[in-house]
Structure formats: C-alpha cells, structure tokens
LUMZA-544378 format. One line per 5 residues: number of its first residue (from 0); their letters; for each residue y, z negated, x of C-alpha. Coordinates in Angstrom, 3 decimals, always signed. Each point is the difference from the previous one (the first is absolute). Layout:
residues N
NUM	A	Y Z X  ...
***
This chain:
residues 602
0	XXXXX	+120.502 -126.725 +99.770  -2.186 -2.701 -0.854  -3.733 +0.871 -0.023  -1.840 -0.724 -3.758  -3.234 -0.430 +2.189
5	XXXXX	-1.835 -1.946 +2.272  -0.128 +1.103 +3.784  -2.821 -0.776 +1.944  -1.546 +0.961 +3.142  -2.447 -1.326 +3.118
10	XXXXX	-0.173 +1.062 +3.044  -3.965 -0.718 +1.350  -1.604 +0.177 +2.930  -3.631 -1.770 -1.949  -1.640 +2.025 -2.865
15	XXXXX	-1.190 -3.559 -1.794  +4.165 +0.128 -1.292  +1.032 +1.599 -2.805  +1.335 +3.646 +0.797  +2.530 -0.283 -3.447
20	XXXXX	+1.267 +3.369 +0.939  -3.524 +1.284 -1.231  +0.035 -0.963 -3.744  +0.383 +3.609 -1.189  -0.842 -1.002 -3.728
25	XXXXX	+2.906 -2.386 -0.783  +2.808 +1.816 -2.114  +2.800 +1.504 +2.074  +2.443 -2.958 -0.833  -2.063 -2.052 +2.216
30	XXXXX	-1.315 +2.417 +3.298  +1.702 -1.247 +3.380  +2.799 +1.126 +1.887  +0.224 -1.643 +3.298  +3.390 -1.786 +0.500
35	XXXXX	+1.948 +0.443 +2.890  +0.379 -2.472 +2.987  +1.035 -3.872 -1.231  +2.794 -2.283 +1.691  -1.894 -2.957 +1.095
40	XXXXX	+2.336 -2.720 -1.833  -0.890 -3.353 -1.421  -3.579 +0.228 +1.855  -2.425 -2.217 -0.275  -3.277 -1.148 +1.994
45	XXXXX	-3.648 -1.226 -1.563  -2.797 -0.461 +1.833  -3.241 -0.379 -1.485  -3.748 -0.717 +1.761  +0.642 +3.188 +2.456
50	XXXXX	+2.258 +2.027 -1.403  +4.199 -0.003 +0.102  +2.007 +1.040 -2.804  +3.497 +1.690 -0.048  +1.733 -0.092 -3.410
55	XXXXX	+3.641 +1.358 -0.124  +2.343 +0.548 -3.330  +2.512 +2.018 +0.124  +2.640 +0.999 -2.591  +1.185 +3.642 +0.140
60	XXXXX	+2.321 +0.411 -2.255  -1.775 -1.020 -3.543  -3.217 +0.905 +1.274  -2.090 -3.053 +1.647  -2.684 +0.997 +2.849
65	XXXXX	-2.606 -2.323 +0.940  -1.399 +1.064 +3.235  -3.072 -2.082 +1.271  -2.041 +0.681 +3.730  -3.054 -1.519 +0.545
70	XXXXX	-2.384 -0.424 +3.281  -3.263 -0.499 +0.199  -2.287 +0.250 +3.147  +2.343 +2.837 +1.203  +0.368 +1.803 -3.175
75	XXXXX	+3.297 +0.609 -1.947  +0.190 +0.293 -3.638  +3.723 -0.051 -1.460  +0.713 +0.413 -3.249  +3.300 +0.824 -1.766
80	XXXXX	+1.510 -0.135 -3.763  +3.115 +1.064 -1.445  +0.457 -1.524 -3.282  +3.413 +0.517 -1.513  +2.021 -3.007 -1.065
85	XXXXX	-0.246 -1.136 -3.658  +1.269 -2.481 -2.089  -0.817 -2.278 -2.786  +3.008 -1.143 -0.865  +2.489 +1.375 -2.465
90	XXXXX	+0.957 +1.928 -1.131  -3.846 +1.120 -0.086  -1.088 -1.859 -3.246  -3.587 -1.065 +0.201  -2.616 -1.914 -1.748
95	XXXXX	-3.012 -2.059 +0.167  -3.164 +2.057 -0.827  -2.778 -1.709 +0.666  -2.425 -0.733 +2.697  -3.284 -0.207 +1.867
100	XXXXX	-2.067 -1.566 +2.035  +1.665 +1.713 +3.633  +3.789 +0.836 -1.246  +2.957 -0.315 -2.981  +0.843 +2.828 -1.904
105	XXXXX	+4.082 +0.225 -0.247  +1.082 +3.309 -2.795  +2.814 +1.622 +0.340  +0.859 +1.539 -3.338  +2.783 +2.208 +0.887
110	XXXXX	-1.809 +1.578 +2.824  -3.318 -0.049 -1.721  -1.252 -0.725 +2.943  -1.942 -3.870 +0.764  -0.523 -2.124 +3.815
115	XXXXX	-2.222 -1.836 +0.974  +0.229 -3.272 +2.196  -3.022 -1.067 +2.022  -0.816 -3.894 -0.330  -1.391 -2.139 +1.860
120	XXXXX	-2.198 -3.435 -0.507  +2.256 -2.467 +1.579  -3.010 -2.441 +0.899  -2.360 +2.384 +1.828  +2.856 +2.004 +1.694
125	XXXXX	-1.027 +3.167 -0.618  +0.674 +2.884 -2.088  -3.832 +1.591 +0.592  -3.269 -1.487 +0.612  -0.638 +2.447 +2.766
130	XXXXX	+2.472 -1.743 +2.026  -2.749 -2.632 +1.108  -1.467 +3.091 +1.664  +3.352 +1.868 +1.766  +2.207 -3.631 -0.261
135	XXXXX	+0.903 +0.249 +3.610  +1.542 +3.609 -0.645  +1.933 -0.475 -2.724  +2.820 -2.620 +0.236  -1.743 -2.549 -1.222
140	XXXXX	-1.594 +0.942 -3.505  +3.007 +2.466 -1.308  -0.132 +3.277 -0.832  +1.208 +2.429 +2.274  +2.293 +2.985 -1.063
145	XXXXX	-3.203 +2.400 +1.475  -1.994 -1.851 -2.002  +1.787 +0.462 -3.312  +0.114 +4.119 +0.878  -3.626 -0.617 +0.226
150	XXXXX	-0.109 -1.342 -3.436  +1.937 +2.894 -1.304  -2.548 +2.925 +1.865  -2.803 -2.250 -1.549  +0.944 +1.131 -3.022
155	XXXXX	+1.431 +3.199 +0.601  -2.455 +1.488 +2.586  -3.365 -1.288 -1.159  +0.985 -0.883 -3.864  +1.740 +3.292 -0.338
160	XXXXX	-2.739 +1.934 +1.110  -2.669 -1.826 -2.083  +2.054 -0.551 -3.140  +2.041 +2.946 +0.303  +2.972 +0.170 +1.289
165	XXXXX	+1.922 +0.379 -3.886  -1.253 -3.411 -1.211  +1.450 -2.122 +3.489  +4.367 +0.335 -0.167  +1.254 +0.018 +3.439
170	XXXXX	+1.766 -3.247 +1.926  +2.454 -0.549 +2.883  +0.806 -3.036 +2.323  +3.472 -0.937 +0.072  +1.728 -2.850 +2.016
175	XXXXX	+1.561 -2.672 -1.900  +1.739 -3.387 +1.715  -2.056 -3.091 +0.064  +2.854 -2.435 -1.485  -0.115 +2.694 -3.172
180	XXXXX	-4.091 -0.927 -0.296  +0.755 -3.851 +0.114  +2.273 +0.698 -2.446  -2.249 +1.763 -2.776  -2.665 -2.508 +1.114
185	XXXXX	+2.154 -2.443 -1.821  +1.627 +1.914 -2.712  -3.866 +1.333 -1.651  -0.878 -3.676 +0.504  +0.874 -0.815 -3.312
190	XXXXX	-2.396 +3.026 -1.438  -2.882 -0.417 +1.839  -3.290 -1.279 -1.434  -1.078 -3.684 +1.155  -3.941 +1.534 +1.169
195	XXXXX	+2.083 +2.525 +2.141  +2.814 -2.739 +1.975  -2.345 -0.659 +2.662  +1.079 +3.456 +2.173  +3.507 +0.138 +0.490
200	XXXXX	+1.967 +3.791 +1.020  -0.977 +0.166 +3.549  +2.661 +0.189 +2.770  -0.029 +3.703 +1.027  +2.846 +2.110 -0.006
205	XXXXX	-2.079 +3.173 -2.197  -0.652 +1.070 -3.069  -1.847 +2.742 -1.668  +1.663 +1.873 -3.070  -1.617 +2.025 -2.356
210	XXXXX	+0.666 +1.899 -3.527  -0.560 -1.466 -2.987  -2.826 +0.744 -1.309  +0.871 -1.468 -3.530  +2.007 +2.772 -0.183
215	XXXXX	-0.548 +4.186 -0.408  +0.942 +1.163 +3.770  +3.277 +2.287 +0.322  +0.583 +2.920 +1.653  -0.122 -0.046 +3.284
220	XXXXX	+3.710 -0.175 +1.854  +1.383 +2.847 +1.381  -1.109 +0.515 +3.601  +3.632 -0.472 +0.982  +1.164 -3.142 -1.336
225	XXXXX	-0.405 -2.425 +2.391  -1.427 -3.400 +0.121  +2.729 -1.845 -0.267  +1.009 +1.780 -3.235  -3.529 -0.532 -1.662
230	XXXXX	+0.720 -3.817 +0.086  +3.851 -0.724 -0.789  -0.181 -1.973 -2.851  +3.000 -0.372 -2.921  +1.081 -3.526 -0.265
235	XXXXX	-0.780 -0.192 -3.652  -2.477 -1.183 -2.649  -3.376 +0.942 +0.164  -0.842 +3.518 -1.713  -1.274 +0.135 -3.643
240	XXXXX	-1.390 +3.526 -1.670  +2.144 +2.039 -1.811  -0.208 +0.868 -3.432  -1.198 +3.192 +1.469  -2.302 -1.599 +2.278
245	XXXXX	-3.583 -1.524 -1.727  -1.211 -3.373 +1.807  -2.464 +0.729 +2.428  -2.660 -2.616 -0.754  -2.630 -0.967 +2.953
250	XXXXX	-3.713 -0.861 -0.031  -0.464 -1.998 +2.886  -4.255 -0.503 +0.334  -1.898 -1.913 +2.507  -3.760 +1.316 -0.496
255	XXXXX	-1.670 -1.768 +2.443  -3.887 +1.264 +1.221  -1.333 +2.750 -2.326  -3.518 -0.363 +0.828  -3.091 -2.196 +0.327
260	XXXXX	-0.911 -1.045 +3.575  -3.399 +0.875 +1.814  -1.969 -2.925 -1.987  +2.445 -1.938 -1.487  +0.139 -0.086 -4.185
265	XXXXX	+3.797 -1.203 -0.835  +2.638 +1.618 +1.855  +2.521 -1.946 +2.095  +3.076 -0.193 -2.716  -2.823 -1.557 -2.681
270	XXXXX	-0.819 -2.473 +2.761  +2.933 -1.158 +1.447  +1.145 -1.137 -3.769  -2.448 -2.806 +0.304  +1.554 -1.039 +3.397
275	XXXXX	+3.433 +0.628 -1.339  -0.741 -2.511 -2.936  -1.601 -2.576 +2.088  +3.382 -0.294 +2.273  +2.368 -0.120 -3.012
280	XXXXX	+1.441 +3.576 +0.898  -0.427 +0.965 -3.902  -1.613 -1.554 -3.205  -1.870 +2.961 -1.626  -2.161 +2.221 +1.673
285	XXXXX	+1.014 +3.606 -0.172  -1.202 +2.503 -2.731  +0.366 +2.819 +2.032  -2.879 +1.985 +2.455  +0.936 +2.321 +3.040
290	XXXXX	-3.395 +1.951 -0.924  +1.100 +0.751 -3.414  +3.441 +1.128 +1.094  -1.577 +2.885 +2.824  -2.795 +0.770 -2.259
295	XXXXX	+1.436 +3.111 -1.021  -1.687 -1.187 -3.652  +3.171 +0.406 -2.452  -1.557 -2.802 -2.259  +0.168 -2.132 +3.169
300	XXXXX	+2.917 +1.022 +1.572  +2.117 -0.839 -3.591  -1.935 -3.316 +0.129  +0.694 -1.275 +3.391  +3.946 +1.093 -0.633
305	XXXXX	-0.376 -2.235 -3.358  -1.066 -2.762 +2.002  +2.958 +0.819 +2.592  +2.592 -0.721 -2.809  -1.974 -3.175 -1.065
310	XXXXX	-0.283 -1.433 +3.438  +2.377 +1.427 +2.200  -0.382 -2.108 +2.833  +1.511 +1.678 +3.203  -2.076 +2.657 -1.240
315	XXXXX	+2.796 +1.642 -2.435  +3.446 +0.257 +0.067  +2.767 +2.327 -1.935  +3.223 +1.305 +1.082  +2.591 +1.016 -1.811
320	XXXXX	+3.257 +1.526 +2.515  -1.311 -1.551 +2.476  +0.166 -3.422 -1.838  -2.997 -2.177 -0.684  -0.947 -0.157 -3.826
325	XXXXX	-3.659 -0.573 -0.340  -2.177 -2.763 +2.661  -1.843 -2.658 -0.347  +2.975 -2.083 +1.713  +2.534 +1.757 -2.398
330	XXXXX	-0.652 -1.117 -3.530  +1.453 +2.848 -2.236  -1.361 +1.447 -2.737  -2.484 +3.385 +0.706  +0.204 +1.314 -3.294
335	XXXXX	+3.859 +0.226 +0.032  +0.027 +1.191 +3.725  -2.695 +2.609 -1.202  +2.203 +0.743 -3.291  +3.447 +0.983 +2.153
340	XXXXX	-2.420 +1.955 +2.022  -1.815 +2.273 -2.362  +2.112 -0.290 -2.504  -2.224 +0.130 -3.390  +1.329 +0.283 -3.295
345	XXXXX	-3.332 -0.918 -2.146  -0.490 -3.247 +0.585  -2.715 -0.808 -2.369  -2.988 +0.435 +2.473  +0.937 -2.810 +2.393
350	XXXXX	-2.141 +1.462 +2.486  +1.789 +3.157 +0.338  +2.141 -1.311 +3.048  -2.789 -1.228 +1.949  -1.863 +3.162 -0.618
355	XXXXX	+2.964 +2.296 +1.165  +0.242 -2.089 +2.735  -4.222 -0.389 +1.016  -0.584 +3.551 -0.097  +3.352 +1.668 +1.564
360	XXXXX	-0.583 -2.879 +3.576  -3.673 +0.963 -0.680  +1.018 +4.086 -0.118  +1.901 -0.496 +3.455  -2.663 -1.711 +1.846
365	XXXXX	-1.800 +2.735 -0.201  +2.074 +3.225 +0.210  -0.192 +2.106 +2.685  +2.487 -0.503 +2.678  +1.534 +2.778 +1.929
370	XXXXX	+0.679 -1.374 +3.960  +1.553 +3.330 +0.625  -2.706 +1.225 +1.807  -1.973 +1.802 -2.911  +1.626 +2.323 -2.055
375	XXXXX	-2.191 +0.369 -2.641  +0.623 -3.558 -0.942  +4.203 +0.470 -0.100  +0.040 -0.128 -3.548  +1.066 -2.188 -2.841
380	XXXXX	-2.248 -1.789 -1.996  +1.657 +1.173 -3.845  -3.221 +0.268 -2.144  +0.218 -1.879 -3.312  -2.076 -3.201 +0.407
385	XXXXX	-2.081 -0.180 -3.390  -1.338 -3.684 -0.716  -3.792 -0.453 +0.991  -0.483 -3.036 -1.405  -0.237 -1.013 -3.076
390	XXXXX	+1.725 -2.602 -1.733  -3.351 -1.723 -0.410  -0.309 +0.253 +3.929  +3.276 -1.777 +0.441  -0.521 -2.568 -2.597
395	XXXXX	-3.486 -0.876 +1.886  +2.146 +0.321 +3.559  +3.090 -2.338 -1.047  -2.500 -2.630 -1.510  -2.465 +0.031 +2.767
400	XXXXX	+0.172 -2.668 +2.481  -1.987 -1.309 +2.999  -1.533 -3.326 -0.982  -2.675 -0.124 +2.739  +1.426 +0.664 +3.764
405	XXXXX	-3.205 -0.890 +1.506  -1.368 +3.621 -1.058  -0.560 +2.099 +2.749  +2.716 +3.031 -0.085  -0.867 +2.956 -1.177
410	XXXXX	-0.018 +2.614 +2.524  +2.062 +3.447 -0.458  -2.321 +3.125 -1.354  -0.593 +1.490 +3.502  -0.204 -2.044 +3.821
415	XXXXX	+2.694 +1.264 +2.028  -1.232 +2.076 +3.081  +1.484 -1.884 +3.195  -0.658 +3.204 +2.283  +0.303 +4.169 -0.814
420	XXXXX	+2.356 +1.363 -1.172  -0.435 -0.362 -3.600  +0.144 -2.992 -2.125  -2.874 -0.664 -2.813  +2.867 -1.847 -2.807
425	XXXXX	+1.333 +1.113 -3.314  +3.384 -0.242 +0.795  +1.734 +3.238 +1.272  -0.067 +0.599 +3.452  +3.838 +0.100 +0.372
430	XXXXX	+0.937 -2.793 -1.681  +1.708 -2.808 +1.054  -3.220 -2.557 -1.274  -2.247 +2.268 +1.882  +1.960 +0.366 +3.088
435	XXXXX	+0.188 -3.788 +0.413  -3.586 -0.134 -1.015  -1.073 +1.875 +3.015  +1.930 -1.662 +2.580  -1.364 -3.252 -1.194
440	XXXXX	-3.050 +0.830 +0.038  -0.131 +0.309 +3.729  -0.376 -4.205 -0.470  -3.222 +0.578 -1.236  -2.224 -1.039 +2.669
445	XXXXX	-2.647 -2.622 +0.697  +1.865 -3.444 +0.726  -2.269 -1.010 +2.012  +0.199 +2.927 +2.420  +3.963 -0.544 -0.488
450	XXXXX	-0.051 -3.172 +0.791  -1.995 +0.334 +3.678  +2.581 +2.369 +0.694  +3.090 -1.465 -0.653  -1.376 -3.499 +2.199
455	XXXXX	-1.177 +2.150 +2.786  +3.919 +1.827 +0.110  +1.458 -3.656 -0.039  -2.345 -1.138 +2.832  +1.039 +3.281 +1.881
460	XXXXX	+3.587 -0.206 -0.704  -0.055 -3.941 +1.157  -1.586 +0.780 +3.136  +1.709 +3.141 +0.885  -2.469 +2.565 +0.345
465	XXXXX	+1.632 +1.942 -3.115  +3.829 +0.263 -0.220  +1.156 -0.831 -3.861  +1.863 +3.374 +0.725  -2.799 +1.549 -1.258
470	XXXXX	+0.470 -1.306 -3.134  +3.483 +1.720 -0.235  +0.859 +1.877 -2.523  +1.535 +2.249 +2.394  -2.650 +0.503 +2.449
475	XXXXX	-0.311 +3.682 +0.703  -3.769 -0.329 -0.533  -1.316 -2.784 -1.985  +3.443 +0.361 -2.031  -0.994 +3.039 -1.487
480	XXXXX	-1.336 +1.538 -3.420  -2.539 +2.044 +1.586  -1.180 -2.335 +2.371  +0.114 -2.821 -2.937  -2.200 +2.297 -2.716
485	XXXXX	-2.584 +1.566 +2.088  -3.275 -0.719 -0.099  -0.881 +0.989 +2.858  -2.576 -2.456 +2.006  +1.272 -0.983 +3.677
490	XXXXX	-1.779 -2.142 +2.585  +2.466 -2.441 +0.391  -0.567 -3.002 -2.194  +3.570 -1.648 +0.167  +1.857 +3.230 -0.926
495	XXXXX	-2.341 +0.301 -3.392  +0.916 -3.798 -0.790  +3.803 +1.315 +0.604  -0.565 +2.261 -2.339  -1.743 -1.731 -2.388
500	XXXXX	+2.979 -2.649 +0.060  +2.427 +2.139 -0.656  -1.589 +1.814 -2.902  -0.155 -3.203 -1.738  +3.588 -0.710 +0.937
505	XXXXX	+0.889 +2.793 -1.771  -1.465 -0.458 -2.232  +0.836 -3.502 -0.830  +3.444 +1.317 +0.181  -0.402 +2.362 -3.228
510	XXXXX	-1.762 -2.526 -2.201  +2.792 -2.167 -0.028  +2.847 +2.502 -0.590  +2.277 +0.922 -2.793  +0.496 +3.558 -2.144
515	XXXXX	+3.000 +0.429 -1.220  +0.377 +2.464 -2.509  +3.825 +0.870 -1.054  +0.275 +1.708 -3.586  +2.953 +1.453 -1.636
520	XXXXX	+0.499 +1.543 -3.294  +1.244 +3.315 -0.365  +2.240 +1.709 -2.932  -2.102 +1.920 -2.568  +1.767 +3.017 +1.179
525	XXXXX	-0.002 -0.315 +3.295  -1.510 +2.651 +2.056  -3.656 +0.166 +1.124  +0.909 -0.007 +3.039  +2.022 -2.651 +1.962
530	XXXXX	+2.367 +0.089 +2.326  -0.882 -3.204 +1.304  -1.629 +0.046 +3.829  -2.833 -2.726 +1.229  +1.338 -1.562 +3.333
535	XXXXX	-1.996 +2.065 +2.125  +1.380 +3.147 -0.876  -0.897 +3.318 -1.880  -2.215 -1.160 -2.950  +1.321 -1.398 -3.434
540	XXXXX	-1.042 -2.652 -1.771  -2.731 -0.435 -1.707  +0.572 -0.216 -4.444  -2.103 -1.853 -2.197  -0.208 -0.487 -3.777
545	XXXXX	-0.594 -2.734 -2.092  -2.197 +0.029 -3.110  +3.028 +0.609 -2.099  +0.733 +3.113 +2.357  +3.042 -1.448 +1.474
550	XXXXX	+0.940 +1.608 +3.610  -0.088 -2.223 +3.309  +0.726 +0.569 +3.530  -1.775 -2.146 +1.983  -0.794 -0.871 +3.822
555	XXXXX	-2.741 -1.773 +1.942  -0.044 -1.875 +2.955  -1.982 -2.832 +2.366  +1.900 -2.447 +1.573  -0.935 -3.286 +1.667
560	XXXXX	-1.815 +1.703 +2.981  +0.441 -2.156 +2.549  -2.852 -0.194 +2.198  -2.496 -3.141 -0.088  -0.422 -2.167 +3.331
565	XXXXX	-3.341 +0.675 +1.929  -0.471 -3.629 -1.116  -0.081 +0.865 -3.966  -3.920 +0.313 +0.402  +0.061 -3.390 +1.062
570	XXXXX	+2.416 -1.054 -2.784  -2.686 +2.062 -2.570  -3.193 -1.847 +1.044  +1.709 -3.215 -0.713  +1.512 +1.129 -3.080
575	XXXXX	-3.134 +1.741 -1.141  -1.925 -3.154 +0.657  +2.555 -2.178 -1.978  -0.253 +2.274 -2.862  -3.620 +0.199 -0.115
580	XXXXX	-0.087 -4.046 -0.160  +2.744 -0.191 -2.160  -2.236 +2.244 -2.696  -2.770 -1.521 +0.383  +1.476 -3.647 -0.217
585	XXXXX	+1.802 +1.514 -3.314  -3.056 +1.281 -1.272  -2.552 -2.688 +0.724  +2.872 -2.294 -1.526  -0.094 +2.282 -3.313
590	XXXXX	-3.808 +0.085 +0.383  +0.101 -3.943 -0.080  +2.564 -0.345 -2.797  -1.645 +2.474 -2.608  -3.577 -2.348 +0.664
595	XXXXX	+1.450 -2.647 -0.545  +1.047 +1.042 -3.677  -3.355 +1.417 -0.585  -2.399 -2.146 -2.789  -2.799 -1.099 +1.913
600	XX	-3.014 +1.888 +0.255  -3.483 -1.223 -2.452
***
C-alpha cells in the first residue's frame, strides 16, 4: 500500500548530523519509520572537497526511494526517503494559484488540497543563498530531497510548537517525474507575473502538498482508507457548491512586523513603501500600518483593515471556493464580492458591507484558538457581537486617510515582552495576532549585536572551524525549541551568535507570512454545534457572528513558513539601508518641493 507520508531516516556515527528520528513534536503523519534495506540500482557517484556521495533511486512498485551514503573523514551518514509516486497530469485537474519568492502554488480544487514547486534563479544557479556556504555538498546549488523534509520540520517542529500546532496544517513530500515539472514550467508561463519570470520551476523531482487553507478543513479520513484512495481523482469538471452548500469565502492577510524595533520610529512595511515607489514596484504608497493591525485597539484594528481594502497590495486577498475574487492584481468589484458574501438586504447604508466584513476578519483575529491541548478553550465562539462603534466612528474611519507617511508609527498600547512567559499586549493571549506577535518578536534585538554575529558565523563557516550543520534545522541541539528560547548565558561565544541567528530567522520567517481565515455561513437553524472537525482532530470549529447576527464557521491558519537562508540578515541590512535612503531621499525631495511654493519670507 502506498505510504501518504514521508520516510526518513539516518544512520550516524557524528552527533553534529541531524538525529531526524528525534523530532518527537511533529504530528504523527510525519514521525519516521526506518525503511528496509534498498537495491542499489541506477547508482550514482559525487565527490565533493573530501567527501563521496552515493545517490541511488529506486522504484518499488509506485513508491520511489531515494537512498543517499555519504563519507566523510571515516564517518558514514546515509540517508533514505520513500516518497510515493504522484502525478500532475490528468485526470488530476489543477490550477495556477499564485506564487512567491522560493516556489509556485498549483490548487487542486477537487482534492482541496494545493503543491508547491520550488524555483530556482536560473542566473545564479541556485535555489538558496546558503548554498555559497554548503555548494560543494549539494549538487551544485539544488535542493536536496533532505533538504525539502527539512523545510517541512521547520515549520512543523519549531513553528508548531511556537505558533501552536492548530494554526500550521500538516505537509508531505511526494515524488513527481521531472519531464511532468518542465511541463507545468511551461503551461503557468502564460499566468505568471513579468517581476516574478526571472526564477523558473527548478529541476527536482519533489514536491510538497498541502490542504487548502482557503477552504474549512474536512474530517479527517478514516484510518483505513489508504493513500492511494485519498487522491484518485474523477475525470470531470471542477466542483462548484451545492445549493445546500454556502461559498466558503477566504481572507488571505499578510501582516508583516507588528511592532516597533529597539530605536527605530517607522516600522519596516511603512519603510519599504518608499523603496518600493522609488523602483517602480507600485505608484501609491500604502494606507495601511502593521502596528495598527496587532494593536489590539478595535478603532485601529477596523482602520488598518479599511486601508487593507483600499490598498490591497500583496497585503489582501479574498477567496471565494477556492477561486480568487478580491487582489490588487484581480480587478473585481469588493462591494459585490462583499454583497454575495454577507448577503444584506438594506442597502441604504453603503457602509454596511464593509462593516460586516471589518469587524467579523477583525472578531477572528482575535478569538481564542483551541490547539487541542487546552480544554477549557474547546469551545465555540456564539456570543452575539453588538456594534461598538458608532456610526460617527465609522464615518470618521472610512473618511480618514494617511496624507503624511513621514510620521513616525504609532506604537501599539503596550511593548511586547521578548522573554517570560507572559506577554504585556492587548490582544488575547491565544489569538492568532498574538501568537504571531510573540514569535516575531524574538527579531527584536540590537542590529548591531546581530550583525557581528551573523559575519563572525560566515567567517567560521568559510574557514571551517564551524560546520553549517549547526545551522540545521534538524540538529538535535541547536535545532531545538528549548535550546532556541532559553536564556540561559553559556561561555561559548559562537553558540550564543547561533542562537541569536536563528531567533531572527524565525522570526523573519513569521513577519512575512500569510493567515488565512476560511468562513462559512451556516443555516439559521442549524445546530449550535457542528459537526464539522478542524484537520487536526477532536475540536470543532470555531462560529462567529456578524453584526447582523448571521452564523459563520470559520478556520485559521499560517502558511508560507518556509524557513529564511542564514544569509536573510545580510539581505535585511541592505534592504534596511535602501529603505532608509529611499525615505529620506523622498522626504528631503517633499521638504524641497513644499519650499519652493512657500512666499518668501519679509
């Protein structure tokens, strides 16, 4: 029977290589189970600097094992993967989603499920700017299968833990034929944006596949169906709701930094519009402010959501099944997105969409979320949502705009607390705003300080006397959530600049994620309480309700948790430094301009 998961084990005889067999917080879809002994066919023979490489693939029935053996000074490391065969052909009907930066986002609509195909920038030859530091180990610049696993218990093992594990949807690895990715490289050609045609799909024969996340999670499949069941596709149209089923509409945010770093008076979202202008990436600078959004201020909160809807950016998108209805790429109307959506009758306050809409994404940003773990919070959230603001409020918030970007941001009530195990924020403590909140806060450092650290790592890495294995995410010490929170002083100097690395890697990687939040009407007489199951198991689904009282289920999740290169605090020092002179030049030129038209002074 073909195995739904990823298999994945190392045998070591060093303790600087990742023991994967000791990840013991990863869901049980994703623990090892050692494989049994590999035939040796179609091997193949690297060496690099002083260490040989074995790599042999082997196809067992429709399950493909990649088995690789490397020696280094006498030690043996091998590492092997089963990944079972996949397809992207049909009659699995797919679509372009989207992408990023490091992959493109393929949905599969009848599987509500999505993949996601790594790129690569076809000039440099690489896939990750770490490569200049492990190059010789790593065919050349392209991601390794143990690499991409490492990706997924990035996000699973240390994300889980920190975000909770009911916000981050489980992945899996399959193997999928590299004729098949030149083949979608040139089909979602045509779809691409220009800015993004510089990275091509990379060749490697992997892909990671994921739920949906703009849609509510189903049960979970019976523990006997097998894998091969769960993805048999019918050869037919795409499916559409039923006249039964309400759309499920998706709020797809990209928050960015919540907070104010140590001296610093405009956050990095408010300064990288200036830089953003200056290149041509956009024409108006955004109306919208991180700070405002994890306040925890309702008045703020409704006001940086208005300026979401104004200037979406990459910063807002809305699903509706799965389909894209609301961007700033897609040029639809919001009003009649919001109108099939919430439905109102009274349509002489033209506000009344956007005010359904402000206060129910504000209402699940900052419910409570249950991981499972806490019982107490395994409830649903059904009070009646009275309006707290008044309609002079909302006048004042859809007229207000920001006319002067060069003001410093205003700061949330309360600083975040980087250390302890409290956090000094409005926003409740179990929320999904808070949650990310606190993970990015462990960014919050001195740059200076940072910045020693990270050269004296490169410096050590270059000449050898520290491994880049340390920087692993699957190290079995420096990997680790314990090891990677405590504050706890130690002697050695490079293992605190590890640290301190890593902490900003994180999180680097949570201020430029996504929430998705899935919502889905219910019937007026449905019962209070749901049948419906989150992914991870036992607990149902949140419901929220308009101001109009109107019943929703809804889900959140993160996504776009890949981990950032060692090399992104290099990337930020530059980019910080651009943005700064790209302010500054705007300003002074503003400065200059507004003189200028000034009567002379008597």
């Amino acid at each position: 029977m073909i195995r739904k998961i990823c298999e994945f084990s190392l045998s070591l005889n060093d303790v600087q290589n990742p023991d994967w067999g000791a990840v013991t917080t990863m869901p049980a879809d994703l623990v090892n189970v050692r494989p049994s002994v590999l035939s040796q066919d179609g091997l193949l023979v690297t060496t690099a600097g002083n260490s040989q490489q074995q790599t042999s693939v082997t196809t067992i029935g429709a399950t493909v094992v990649v088995e690789a053996a490397t020696s280094d000074a006498g030690n043996q490391t091998t590492r092997s993967c089963h990944c079972p065969q996949w397809t992207l052909r049909r009659p699995r009907h797919w679509v372009y989603r989207g992408e990023g930066n490091a992959s493109i986002v393929l949905a599969l609509p009848q599987e509500k499920k999505i993949v996601k195909l790594a790129k690569i920038d076809y000039k440099l030859r690489r896939m990750d700017s770490d490569n200049q530091f492990v190059a010789q180990e790593v065919n050349g610049g392209i991601r390794t299968i143990a690499e991409t696993l490492e990706r997924l218990i990035f996000s699973q093992k240390i994300l889980g833990s920190l975000l909770g594990a009911g916000l981050v949807r489980p992945c899996h690895v399959f193997h999928v034929d590299l004729d098949e990715i030149e083949e979608v490289d040139h089909l979602v050609d045509v779809f691409r944006p220009a800015h993004r045609k510089h990275k091509r799909l990379a060749p490697v024969c992997h892909v990671i596949v994921c739920p949906d996340c703009t849609l509510l999670p189903r049960p979970p499949p019976l523990l006997t169906q097998s894998a091969e069941q769960s993805v048999t596709v019918s050869p037919t149209s795409p499916s559409k709701p039923t006249t039964q089923q309400p759309p499920v509409f998706c709020v797809e945010l990209k928050p960015k930094q919540g907070f104010l770093s140590m001296g610093h008076q405009h956050c990095p979202f408010c300064l990288n519009q200036f830089l953003k202008r200056k290149h041509g990436k956009i024409q108006l600078l955004s109306q919208y402010c991180p700070l405002d959004l994890f306040s925890g201020s309702r008045m703020r909160m409704l006001k940086a959501i208005i300026a979401l809807t104004r200037t979406p950016q990459n910063n807002l998108r809305i699903f509706q099944d799965g389909n894209l209805v609301f961007a700033e790429e897609c040029q639809s109307n919001l009003m009649a997105v919001l109108q099939q959506w919430f439905q109102v009758d009274d349509t002489s306050d033209r506000t009344l969409l956007l005010k359904h809409f402000c206060t129910l994404v504000m209402d699940a940003l900052t419910m409570e979320i249950c991981d499972g773990t806490d019982a107490s919070l395994d409830q649903t959230v059904d009070d009646v949502k009275e309006a707290k603001e008044s309609q002079e409020d909302w006048n004042r918030l859809i007229k207000e705009e920001r006319s002067d970007h060069s003001l410093p941001c205003l700061p949330p009530q309360a600083r975040i607390r980087k250390t302890g195990p409290t956090i000094a924020t409005s926003l409740p403590s179990r929320s999904v705003l808070c949650r990310l909140l606190r993970v990015q806060s462990l960014g919050d450092v001195d740059f200076g300080r940072l910045y020693d650290a990270y050269d004296a790592l490169v410096c050590r890495f270059r000449d050898g006397s520290v491994p880049y294995e340390t920087m692993r995410w699957t190290h079995p010490h420096t990997g680790t959530v314990d090891w990677l929170l405590s504050q706890e002083k130690t002697t050695n100097q490079t293992m605190d600049d590890v640290r301190l690395v890593q902490r900003y890697r994180i999180s680097s990687t949570t201020r430029d994620c996504s929430i998705m939040i899935a919502f889905q009407r219910l019937a007026n007489d449905s019962v209070k309480d749901t049948t419906e199951f989150s992914f991870a198991g036992s607990e149902h689904l949140p419901i929220l309700r308009d101001l109009s009282g109107q019943r929703y289920k809804c889900h959140a999740s993160v996504v776009d948790l890949d981990p950032k290169p060692v090399t992104c605090v290099e990337k930020h020092r530059r980019r910080n430094q651009a943005m700064n002179e790209a302010f500054w030049l705007s300003n002074s030129s503003s400065s200059h301009s507004l003189t200028n038209r000034l009567p002379p002074k008597v």
